[in-house]
N, C-alpha and C positions, 0 to 999 in steps of 0.2 A: 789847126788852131795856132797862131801867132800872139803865144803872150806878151809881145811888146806894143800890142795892141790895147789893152787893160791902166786902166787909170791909176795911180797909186791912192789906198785906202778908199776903197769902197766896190769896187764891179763886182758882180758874185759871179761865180765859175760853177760847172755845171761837170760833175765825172763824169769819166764811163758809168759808174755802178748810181747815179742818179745822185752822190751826196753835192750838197752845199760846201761850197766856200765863199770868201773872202779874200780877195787880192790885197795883200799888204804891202807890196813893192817892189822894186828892184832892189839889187845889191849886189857891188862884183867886188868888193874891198878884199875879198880873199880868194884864195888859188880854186877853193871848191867851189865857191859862190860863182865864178867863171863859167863853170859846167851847171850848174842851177841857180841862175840869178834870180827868179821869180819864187818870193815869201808869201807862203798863202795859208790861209786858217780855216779850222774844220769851224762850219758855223754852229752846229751842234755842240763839239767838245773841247774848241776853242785850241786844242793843238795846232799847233805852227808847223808847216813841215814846207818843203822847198820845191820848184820843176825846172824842167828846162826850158829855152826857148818855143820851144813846141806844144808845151804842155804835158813832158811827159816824166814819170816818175825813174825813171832811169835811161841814161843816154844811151847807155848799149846794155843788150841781153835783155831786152825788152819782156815781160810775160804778159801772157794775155789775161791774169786776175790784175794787173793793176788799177789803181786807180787814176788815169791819166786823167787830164781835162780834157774836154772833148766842144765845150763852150762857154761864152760868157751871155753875161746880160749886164748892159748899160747902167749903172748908177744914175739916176733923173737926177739932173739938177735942177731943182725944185725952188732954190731959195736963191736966184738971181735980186 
């Protein structure tokens, strides 16, 4: 998975464990943002939380309960 592949505000993202998100953007404005540029939203409970380039919930010491991304689906743009 290449999250700089993802549009800002709108692509839904697909976890390992099957939840919904939200692609809300990039952002590298800070020293941690570096390490997880990609802002994403639980679509369900609307928390914001962050990934890496790769889509994954932490860069090192990776666990296999995370919830990394694992895919997107395209936003249609519909209103050309």
């Amino acid at each position: 998975m290449d999250m700089n592949q993802c549009k800002r505000g709108g692509d839904l993202l697909i976890s390992s464990h099957g939840t919904v998100f939200k692609y809300i953007g990039k952002d590298t404005s800070n020293i941690c943002r570096e390490m997880y540029p990609h802002e994403i939203m639980n679509n369900k409970t609307k928390a914001r939380c962050t990934r890496t380039d790769d889509g994954f919930v932490f860069k090192f010491k990776r666990h296999p309960d995370d919830e990394d991304i694992i895919d997107f689906l395209r936003k249609s743009n519909s209103s050309k």
